[in-house]
N, CA, C and O of each residue as an XYZ file, in Angstrom:
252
protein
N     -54.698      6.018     -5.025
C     -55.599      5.064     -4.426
C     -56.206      5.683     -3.179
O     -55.611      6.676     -2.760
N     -57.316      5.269     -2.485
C     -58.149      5.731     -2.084
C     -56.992      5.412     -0.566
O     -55.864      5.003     -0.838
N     -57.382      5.635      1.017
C     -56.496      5.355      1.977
C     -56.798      3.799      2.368
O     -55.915      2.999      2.677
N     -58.103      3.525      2.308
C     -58.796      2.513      2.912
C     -58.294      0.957      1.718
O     -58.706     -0.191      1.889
N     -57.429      1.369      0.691
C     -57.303      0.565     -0.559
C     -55.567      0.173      0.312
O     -55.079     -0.956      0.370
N     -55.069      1.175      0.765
C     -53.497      0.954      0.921
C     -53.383     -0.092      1.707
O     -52.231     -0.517      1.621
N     -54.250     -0.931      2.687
C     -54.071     -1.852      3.680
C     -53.760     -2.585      2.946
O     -53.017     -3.325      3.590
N     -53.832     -3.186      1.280
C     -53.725     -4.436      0.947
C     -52.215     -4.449      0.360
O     -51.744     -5.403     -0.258
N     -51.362     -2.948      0.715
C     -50.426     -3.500      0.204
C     -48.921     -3.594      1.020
O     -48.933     -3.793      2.235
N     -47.916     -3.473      0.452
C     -46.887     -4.252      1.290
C     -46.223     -2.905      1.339
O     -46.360     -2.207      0.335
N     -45.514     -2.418      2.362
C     -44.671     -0.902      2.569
C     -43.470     -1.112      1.753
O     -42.842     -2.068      2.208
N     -43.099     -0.771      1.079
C     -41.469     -0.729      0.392
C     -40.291     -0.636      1.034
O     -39.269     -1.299      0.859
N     -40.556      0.415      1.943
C     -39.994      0.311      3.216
C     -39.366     -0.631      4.229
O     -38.189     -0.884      4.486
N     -40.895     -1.215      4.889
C     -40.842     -2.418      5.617
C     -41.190     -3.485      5.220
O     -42.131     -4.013      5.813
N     -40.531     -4.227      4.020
C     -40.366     -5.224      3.505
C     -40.267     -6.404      4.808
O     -40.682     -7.537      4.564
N     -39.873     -6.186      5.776
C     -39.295     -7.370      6.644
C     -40.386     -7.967      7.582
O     -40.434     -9.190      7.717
N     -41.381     -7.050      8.324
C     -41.821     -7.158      9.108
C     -43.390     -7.456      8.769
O     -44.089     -7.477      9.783
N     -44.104     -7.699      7.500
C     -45.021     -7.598      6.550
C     -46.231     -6.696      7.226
O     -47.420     -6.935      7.013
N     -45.830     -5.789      7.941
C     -47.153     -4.641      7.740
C     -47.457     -4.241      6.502
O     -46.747     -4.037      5.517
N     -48.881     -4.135      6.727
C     -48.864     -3.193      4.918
C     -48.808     -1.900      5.233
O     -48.356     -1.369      6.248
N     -49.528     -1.219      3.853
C     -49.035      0.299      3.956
C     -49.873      0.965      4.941
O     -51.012      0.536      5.126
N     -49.504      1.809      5.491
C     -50.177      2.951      6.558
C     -51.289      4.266      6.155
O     -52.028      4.978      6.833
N     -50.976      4.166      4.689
C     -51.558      5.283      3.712
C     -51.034      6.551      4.346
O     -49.935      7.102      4.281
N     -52.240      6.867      5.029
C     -52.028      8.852      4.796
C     -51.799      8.501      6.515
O     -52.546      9.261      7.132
N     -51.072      7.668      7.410
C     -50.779      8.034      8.288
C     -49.028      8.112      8.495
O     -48.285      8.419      9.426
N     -48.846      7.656      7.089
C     -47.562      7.559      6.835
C     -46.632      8.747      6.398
O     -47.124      9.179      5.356
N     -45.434      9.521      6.742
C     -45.057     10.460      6.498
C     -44.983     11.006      5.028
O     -45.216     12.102      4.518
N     -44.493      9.592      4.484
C     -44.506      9.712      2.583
C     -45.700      9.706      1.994
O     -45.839      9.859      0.781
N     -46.674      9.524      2.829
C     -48.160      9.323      1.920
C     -48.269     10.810      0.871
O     -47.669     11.798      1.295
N     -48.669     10.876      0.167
C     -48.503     12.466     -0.887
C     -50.416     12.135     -1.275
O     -51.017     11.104     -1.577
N     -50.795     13.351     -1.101
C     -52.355     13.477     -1.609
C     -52.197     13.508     -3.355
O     -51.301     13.951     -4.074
N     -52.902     13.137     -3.521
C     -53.048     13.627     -5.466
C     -54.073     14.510     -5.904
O     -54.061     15.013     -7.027
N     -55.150     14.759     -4.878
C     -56.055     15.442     -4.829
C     -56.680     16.494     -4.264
O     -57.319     15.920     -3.382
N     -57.038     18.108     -4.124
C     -57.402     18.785     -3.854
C     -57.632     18.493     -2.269
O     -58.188     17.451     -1.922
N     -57.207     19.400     -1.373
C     -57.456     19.160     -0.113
C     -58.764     19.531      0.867
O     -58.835     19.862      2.051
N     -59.866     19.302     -0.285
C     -60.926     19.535      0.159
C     -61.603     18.442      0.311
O     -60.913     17.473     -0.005
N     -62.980     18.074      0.764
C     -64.044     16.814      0.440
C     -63.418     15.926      1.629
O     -62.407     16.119      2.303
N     -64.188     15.084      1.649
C     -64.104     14.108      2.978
C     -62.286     13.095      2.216
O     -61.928     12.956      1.046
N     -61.552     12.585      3.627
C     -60.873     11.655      3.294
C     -60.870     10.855      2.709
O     -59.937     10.389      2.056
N     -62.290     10.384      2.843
C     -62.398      8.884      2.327
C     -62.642      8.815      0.673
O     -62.654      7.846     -0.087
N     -62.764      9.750      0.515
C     -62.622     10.078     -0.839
C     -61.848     10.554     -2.233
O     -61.945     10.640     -3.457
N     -60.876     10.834     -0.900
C     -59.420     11.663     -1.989
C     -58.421     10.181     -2.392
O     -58.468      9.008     -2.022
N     -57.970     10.579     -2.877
C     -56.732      9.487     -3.651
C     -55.305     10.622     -3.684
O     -55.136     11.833     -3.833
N     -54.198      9.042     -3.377
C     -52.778      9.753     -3.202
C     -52.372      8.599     -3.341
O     -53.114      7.688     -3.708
N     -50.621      8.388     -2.961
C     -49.797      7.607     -3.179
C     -48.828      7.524     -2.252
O     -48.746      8.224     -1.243
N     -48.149      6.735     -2.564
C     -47.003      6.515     -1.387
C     -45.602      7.533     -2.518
O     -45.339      7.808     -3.689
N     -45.171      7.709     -1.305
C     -43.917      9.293     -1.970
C     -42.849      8.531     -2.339
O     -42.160      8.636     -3.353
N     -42.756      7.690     -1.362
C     -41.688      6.453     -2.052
C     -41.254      5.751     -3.174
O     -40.292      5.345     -3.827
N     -42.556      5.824     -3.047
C     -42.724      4.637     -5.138
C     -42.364      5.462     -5.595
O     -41.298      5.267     -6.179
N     -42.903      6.815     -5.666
C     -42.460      7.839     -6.631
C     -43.891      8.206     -7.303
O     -44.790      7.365     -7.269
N     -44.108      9.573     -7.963
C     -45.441      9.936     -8.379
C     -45.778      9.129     -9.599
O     -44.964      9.010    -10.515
N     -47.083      8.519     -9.626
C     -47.572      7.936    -10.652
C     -48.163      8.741    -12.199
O     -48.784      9.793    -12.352
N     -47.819      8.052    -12.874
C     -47.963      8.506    -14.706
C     -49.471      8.101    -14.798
O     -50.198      8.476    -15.718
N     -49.720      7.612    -14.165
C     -51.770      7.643    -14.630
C     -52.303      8.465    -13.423
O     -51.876      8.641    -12.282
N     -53.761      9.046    -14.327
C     -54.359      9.783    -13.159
C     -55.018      8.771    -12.194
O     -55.470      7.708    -12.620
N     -55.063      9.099    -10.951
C     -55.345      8.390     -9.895
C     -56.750      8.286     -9.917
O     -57.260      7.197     -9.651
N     -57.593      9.463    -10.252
C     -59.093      9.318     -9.833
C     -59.653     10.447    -11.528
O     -59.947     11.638    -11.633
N     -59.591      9.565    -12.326
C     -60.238     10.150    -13.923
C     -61.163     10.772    -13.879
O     -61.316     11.471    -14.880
N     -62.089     10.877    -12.960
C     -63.360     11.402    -12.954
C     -62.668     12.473    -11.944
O     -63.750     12.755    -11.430
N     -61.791     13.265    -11.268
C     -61.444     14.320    -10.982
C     -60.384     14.852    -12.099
O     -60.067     16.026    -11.902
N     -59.935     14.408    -12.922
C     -58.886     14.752    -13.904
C     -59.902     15.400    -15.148
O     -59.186     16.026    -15.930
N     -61.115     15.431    -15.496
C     -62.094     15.610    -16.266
C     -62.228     17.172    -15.843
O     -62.132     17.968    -16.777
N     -62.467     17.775    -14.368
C     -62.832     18.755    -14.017
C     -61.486     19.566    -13.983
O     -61.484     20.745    -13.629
């Protein structure tokens, strides 16, 4: 998911205190995507959940 997408969700983590997620300011945040091109554009995940079985951004999985 994109970083600007992670605000809507809940940290796994900090279940208690209901911040959502921090994205890529978060230590576990993991990129999924080439570390090139603007931020706002890459997609990653939280390291926590664990790596995801679908591609994150299909139209970079093509190239």
């Amino acid at each position: 998911m994109k970083n600007e997408e992670t605000k809507k969700y809940a940290c796994p983590r900090d279940m208690t205190s209901g911040h959502g997620c921090l994205g890529m300011e978060c230590a576990a945040w993991r990129w999924a995507e080439p570390k090139w091109g603007p931020v706002e554009d890459r997609r990653g995940y939280c390291g926590l959940a664990g790596k995801p079985d679908y591609p994150l951004n299909p139209e970079h999985e093509k190239n």
